[in-house]
C-alpha positions in Angstrom: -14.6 73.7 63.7 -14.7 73.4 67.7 -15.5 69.6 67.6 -12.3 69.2 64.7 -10.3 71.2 67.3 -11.6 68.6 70.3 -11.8 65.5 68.5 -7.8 66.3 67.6 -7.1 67.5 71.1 -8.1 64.5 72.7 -6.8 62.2 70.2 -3.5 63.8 70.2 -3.7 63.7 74.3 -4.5 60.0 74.4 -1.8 59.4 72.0 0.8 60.8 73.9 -0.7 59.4 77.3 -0.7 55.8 75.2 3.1 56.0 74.5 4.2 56.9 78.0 2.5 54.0 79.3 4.0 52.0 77.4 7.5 52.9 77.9 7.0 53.0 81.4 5.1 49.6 81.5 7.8 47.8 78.9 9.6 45.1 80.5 13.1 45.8 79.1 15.3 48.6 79.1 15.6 51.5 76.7 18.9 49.6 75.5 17.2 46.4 74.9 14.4 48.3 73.3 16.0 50.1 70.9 18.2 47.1 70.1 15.3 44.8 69.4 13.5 47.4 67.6 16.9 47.6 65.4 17.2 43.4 65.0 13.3 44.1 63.9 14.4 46.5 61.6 16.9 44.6 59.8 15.0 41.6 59.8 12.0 43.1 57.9 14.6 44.7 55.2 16.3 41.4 54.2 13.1 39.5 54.4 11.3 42.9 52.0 14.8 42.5 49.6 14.6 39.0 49.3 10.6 38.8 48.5 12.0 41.8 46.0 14.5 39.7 44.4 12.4 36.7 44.5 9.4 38.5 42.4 11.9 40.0 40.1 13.4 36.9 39.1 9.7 35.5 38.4 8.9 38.7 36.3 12.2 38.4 34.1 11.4 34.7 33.1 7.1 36.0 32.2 9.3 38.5 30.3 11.7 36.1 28.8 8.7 33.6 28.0 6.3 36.7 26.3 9.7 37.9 24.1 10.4 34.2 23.0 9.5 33.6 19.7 6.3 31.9 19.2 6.7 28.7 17.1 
């Protein structure tokens, strides 16, 4: 249980130590930051909502094809 409680410890300590580098070593300001991070953001929804529309449409027509009559 004392090497669970370490292992955790440390990686919780390196985690934290890891992040404050890298906001104080980040070459923009918190502003910038947090509006890139936003542009990100929105970028990956429209891109994940188009690839969902996108693979819907192509779903619907299988389904179409399977409930068409077979001749």
């Amino acid at each position: 249980m004392r090497k669970i409680f370490s292992f955790m410890l440390g990686a919780f300590t390196g985690g934290l130590l890891g992040a404050a580098v890298a906001l104080l070593l980040t070459p923009v300001t918190g502003d910038q930051l947090r509006l890139e991070a936003s542009s990100r953001i929105q970028r990956l929804q429209k891109e994940l909502t188009e690839a969902r529309d996108q693979k819907r449409a192509e779903l619907e027509s299988q389904l179409q094809a399977l409930r068409a009559p077979k001749a």
